[in-house]
C-alpha positions in Angstrom: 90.8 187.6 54.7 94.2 186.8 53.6 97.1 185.8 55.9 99.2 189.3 55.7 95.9 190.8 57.0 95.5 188.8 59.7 97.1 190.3 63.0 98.3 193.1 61.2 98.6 196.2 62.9 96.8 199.1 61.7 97.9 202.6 63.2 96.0 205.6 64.9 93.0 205.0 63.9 90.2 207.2 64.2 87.1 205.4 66.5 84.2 207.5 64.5 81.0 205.9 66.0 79.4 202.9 67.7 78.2 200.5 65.5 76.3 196.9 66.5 76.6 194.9 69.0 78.3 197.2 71.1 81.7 197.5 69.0 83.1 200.6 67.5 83.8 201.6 63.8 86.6 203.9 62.1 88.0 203.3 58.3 91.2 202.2 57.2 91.7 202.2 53.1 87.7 202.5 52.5 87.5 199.8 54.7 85.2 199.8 57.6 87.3 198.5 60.9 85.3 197.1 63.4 86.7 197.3 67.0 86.1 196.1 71.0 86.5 197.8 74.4 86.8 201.4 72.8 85.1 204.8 72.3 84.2 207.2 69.3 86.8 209.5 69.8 89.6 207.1 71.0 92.8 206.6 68.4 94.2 203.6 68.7 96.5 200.7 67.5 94.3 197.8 65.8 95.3 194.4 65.6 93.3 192.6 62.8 91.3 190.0 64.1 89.4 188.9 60.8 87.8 190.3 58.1 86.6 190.1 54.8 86.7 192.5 51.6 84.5 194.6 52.5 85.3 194.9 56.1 87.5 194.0 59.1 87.6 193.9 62.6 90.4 193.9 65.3 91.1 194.8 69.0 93.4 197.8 70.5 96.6 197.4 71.2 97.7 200.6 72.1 95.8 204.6 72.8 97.4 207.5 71.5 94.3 209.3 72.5 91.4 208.9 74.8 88.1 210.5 73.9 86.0 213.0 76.0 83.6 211.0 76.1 84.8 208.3 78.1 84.8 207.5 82.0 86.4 205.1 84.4 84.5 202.0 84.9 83.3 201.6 88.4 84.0 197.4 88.2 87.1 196.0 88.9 85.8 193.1 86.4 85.3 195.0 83.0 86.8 194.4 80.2 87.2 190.5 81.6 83.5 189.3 82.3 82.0 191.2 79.2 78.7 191.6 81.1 78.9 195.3 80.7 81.0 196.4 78.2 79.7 200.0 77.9 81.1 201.3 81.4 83.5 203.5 79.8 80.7 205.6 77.9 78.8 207.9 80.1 75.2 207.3 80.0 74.0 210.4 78.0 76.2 208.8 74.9 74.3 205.5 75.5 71.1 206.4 75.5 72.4 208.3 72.3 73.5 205.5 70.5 70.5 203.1 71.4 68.7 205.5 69.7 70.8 205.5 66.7 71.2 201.7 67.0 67.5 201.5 66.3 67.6 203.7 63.6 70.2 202.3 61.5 68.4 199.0 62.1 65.2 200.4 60.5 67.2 202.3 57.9 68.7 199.3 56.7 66.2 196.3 57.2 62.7 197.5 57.9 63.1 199.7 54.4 59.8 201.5 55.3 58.5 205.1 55.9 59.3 206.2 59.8 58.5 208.7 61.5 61.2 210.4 64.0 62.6 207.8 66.5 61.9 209.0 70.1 64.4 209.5 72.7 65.6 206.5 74.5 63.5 206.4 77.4 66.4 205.7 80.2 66.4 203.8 83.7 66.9 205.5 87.1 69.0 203.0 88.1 72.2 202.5 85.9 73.5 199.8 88.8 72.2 197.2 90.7 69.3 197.3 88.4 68.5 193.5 87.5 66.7 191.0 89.5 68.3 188.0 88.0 71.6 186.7 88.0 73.1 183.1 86.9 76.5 182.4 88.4 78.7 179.7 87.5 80.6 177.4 90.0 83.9 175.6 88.1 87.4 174.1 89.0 88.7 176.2 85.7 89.5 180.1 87.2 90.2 182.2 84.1 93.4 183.7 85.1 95.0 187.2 83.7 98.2 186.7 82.1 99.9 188.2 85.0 98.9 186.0 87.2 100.2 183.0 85.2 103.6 184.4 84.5 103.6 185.4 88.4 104.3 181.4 88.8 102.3 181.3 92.0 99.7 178.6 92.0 96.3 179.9 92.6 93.3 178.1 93.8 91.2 177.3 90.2 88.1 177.1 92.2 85.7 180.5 91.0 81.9 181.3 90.9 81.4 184.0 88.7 80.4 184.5 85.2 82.0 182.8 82.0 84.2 184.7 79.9 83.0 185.5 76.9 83.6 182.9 74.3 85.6 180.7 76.4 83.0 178.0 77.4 84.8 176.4 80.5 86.5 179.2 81.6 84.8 181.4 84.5 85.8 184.8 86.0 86.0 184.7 89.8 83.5 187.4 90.6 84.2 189.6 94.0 81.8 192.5 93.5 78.7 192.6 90.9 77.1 196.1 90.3 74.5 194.4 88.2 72.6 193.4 91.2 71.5 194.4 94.8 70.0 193.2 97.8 71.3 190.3 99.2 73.2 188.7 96.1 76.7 189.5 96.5 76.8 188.0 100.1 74.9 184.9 98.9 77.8 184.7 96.1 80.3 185.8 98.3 79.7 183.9 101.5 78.3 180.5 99.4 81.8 180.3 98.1 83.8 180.8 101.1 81.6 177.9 102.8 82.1 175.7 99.7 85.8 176.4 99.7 86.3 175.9 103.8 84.3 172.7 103.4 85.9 170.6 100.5 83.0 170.5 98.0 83.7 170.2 94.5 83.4 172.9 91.5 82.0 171.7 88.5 84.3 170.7 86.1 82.6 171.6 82.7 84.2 169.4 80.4 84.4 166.4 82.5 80.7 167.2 83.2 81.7 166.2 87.3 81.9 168.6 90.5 78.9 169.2 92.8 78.6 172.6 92.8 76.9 173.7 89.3 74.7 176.8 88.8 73.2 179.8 91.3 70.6 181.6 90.8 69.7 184.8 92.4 66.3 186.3 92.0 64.7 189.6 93.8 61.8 192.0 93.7 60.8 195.1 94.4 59.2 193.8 97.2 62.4 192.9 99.0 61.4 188.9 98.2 63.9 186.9 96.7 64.5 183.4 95.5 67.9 181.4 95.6 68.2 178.4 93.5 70.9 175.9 93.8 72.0 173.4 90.6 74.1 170.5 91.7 75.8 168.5 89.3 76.1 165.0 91.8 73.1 163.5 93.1 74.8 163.8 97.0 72.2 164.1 99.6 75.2 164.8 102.3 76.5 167.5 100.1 73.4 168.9 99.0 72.0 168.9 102.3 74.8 170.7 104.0 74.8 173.5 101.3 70.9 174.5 101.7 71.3 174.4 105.4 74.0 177.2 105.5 72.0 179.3 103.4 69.1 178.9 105.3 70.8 179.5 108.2 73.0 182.1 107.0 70.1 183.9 105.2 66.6 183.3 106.6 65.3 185.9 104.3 65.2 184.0 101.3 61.9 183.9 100.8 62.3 180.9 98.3 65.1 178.3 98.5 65.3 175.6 95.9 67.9 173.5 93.9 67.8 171.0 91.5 70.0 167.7 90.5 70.8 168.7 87.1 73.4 165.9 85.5 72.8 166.7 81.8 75.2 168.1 79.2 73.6 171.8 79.9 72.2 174.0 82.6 68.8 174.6 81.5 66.7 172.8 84.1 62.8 173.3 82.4 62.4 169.5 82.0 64.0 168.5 85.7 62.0 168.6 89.3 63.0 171.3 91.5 62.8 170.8 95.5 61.0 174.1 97.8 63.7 173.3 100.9 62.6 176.6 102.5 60.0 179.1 102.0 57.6 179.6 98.9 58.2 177.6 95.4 57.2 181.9 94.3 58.1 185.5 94.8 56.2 187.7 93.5 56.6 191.3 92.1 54.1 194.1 92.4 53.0 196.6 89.9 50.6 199.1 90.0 49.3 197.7 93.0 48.8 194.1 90.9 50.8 191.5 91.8 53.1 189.0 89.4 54.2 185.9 90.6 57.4 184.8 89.3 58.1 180.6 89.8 61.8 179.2 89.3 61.0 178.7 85.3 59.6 182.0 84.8 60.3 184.6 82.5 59.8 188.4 83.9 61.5 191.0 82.9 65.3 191.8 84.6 65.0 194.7 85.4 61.4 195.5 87.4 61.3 199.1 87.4 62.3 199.8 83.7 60.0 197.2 83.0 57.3 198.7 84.5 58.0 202.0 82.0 58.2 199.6 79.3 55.0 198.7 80.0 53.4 201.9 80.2 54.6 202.6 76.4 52.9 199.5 75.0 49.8 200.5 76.7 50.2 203.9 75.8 50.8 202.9 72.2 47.6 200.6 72.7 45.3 203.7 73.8 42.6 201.1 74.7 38.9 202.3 75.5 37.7 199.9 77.3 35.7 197.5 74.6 38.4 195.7 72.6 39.7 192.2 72.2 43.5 192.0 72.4 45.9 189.5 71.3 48.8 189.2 74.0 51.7 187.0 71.8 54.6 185.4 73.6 52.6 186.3 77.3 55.5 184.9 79.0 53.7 185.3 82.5 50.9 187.3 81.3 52.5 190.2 83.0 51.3 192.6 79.9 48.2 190.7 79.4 47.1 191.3 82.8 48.4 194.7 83.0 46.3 196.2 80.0 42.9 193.8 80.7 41.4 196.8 83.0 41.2 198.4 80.5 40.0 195.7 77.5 37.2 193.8 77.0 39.1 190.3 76.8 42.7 189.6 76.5 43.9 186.3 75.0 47.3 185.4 75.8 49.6 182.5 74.0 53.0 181.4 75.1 55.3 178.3 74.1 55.9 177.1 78.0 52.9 175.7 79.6 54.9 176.6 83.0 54.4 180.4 82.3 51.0 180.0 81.6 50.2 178.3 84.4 51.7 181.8 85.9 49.8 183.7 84.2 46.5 182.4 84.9 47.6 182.4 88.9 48.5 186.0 88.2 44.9 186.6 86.9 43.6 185.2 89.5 45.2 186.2 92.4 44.4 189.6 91.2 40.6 189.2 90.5 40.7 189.8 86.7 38.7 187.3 85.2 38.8 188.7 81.3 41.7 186.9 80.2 42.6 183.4 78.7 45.8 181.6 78.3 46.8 179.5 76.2 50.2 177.2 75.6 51.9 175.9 72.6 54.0 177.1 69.8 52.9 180.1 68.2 53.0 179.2 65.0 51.1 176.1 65.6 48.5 177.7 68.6 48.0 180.8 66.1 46.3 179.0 63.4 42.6 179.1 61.4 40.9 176.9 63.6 42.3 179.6 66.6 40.8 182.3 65.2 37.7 180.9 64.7 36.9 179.8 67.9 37.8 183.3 69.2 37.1 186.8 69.1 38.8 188.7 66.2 41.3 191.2 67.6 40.8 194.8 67.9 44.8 195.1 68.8 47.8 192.7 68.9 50.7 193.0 71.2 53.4 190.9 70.5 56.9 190.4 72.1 58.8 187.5 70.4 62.5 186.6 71.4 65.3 187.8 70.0 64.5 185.6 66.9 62.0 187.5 66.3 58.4 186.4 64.9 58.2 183.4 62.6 57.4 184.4 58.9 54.4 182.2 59.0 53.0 183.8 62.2 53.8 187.1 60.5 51.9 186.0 57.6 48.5 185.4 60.1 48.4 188.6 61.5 48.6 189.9 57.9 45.5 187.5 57.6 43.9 188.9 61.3 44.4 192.7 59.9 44.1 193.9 63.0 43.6 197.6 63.1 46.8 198.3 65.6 50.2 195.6 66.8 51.9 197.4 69.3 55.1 195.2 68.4 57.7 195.3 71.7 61.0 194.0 71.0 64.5 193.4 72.5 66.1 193.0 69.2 65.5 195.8 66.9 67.2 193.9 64.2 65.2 191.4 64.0 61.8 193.3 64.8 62.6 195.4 61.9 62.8 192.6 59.3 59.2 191.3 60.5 58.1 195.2 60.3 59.3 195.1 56.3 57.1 192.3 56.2 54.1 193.9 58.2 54.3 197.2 55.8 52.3 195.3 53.4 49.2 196.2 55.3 50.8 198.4 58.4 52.9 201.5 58.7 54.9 202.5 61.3 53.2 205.1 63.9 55.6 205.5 66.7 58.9 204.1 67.8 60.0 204.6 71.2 63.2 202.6 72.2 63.7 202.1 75.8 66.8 201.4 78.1 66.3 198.1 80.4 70.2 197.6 80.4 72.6 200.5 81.1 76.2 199.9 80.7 75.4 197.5 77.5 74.4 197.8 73.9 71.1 196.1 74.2 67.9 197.9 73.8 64.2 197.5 73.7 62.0 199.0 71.0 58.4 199.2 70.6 57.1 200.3 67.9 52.8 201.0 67.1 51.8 199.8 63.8 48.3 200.9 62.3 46.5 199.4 59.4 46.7 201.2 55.9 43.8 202.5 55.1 
């Protein structure tokens, strides 16, 4: 983009639609403008960001009208934490554009026959809906520009979430709508002790600070699991912080933390310590029961997982006497979940501590036709695999974002299974590996599904069936 273009100010624009990503379009010159934090419908002031020949993109600087179809966000955070950027768009609009987002996606990638896209399937809940939440403790409070030109000196001590695209800055969080039960007291009241009792915030770039990381887990089953990272090997500190929760909340049903001194938070490789309860919770499903560890993946939100679920097996329409291929099992929650009603399901996933979960979860619920297995799929899903196992009669998969690997693409062309029921929470991405598919599959159904109200993300799953 040239330097006149860049923060130029476009006038009362027209917001036409959403686009990706959760961002907005309208047109300027035959130009597509790409805009934040608006609504089809608004007209607004755009100052241009960046852009290229073809397009641009730029943030509001000023309304001259608001849409109909927008609301007033119920967070006092929005528009700062960018967790949920779609609070201004009532929900029927949301679920409309998920839709649509899946469309254009398959419009434009997949470039294969489709039949109509179904309704998104939404979630009762459009708050407190998750059962996960990672909170950030740092000495670096992102502050609004009023408070820095109030001249006041505020505490720079926050826990909250980081502002988006602004590594080492964190928004103070008061009140998150994201999640229920106990996890706003356990934020809430963990800071307050921290604050009253001198312990450090991390300090991101300095990599120093004992408080790091909190994580907040629940269930359905009114279980919940509070981990703790510390950045400072102090056993004083440390010891001090787990017992006030304990104390302040005996029922956590699963207290950990974990010294995590690395350049990142990701703590698969480091030891965590049980200091109260269960190293588990577990979630409940159809009366089977999942249990979930510290490095587990599960689903974030339960109860639109749970219809998520139902799809792919509906999609599946299993009689009873298949062999099914469960891809990316995570915790085997599908793969158990369908086995009543298959002969054998095999499940694979890249970490061996989920399928160690898995095969607890099979177990603890007396289903004894599955196997699991661990490694990368590309490497686990191989000729020498196949041989040693039952061919598939249908393949679920449920890669990533990334989406699948072309080469494990290219072996289920090679297992030509007669049905993939392909789930997905990237429909860009599970489009270009349908393109690929359509060489020997076409695209039965497509059902896209709603796990995250108030953002732009969406699940899809689609059911592919071999050409004849």
């Amino acid at each position: 983009m040239s330097r006149k273009m860049k923060n130029k100010v476009i006038t009362n624009l027209l917001i036409e639609r959403i686009a990706s990503e959760g961002k907005c379009l309208g047109h300027h010159e035959e130009k597509v403008v790409f805009v934040t934090g608006v609504a089809p419908g608004d007209v607004v002031d755009v100052r241009i960001t960046k852009g290229k020949s073809s397009f641009m993109e730029g943030e509001p600087v000023n309304f001259h009208e608001y849409s109909k179809e927008r609301i007033d966000p119920f967070c006092s955070h929005f528009g700062t934490c960018g967790g949920c950027k779609w609070q201004h768009i009532n929900y029927d609009l949301q679920k409309t554009y998920k839709r649509q987002q899946v469309l254009d996606q398959f419009q434009r990638i997949a470039k294969v026959e489709i039949p109509e896209v179904w309704p998104t399937l939404g979630s009762e809940k459009t708050k407190y809906y998750r059962n996960k939440l990672d909170f950030t403790f740092s000495n670096k409070k992102w502050l609004t520009i009023e408070q820095i030109q109030s001249g006041e000196d505020f505490d720079r001590n926050a826990l909250g979430f980081h502002i988006p695209k602004m590594f080492d800055k964190i928004v103070d969080v008061d009140h998150c709508y994201l999640q229920g039960n106990i996890s706003n007291d356990v934020r809430n009241d963990l800071r307050t002790f921290a604050l009253a009792n001198g312990l450090t915030f991390y300090d991101i770039r300095s990599q120093v600070g004992l408080l790091r990381n909190l994580i907040i887990r629940t269930t359905s089953t009114d279980q919940s699991m509070v981990i703790v990272q510390f950045g400072e090997d102090d056993a004083d500190g440390i010891q001090k912080v787990m017992e006030f929760l304990h104390e302040k909340f005996p029922q956590i049903t699963s207290l950990l933390y974990v010294i995590n001194t690395k350049g990142n938070e990701t703590f698969h490789d480091l030891d965590l310590v049980t200091f109260a309860g269960n190293d588990f919770i577990e979630e409940e499903m159809e009366g089977l029961k999942f249990r979930i560890g510290p490095k587990s993946f599960y689903q974030t939100n339960s109860e639109q997982a749970y219809e998520l679920y139902k799809v792919a097996r509906d999609f599946a329409d299993l009689k009873g006497d298949e062999v099914v291929y469960d891809l990316y099992t995570g915790t085997g929650t599908i793969a158990n979940f369908v086995a009543k009603k298959a002969k054998q399901v095999i499940g694979i996933e890249y970490v061996p501590a989920a399928i160690e979960d898995a095969k607890i979860n099979s177990q603890i619920n007396g289903i004894e036709n599955t196997l699991f297995y661990a490694g990368d799929m590309k490497d686990m899903l191989n000729e020498d695999f196949i041989a040693n196992h039952a061919a598939p009669d249908l393949i679920i998969t449920d890669p990533p974002r990334a989406g699948m690997d072309e080469k494990v693409v290219q072996m289920l062309l090679r297992l030509n299974a007669p049905k993939i029921v392909y789930v997905s929470c990237n429909p860009a991405t599970q489009a270009r590996d349908v393109a690929l598919l359509g060489e020997k599959y076409k695209v039965e159904k497509i059902q896209p599904v709603d796990m995250f109200p108030q953002t732009y993300h969406v699940e899809n799953v689609v059911l592919l069936t071999r050409k004849s």
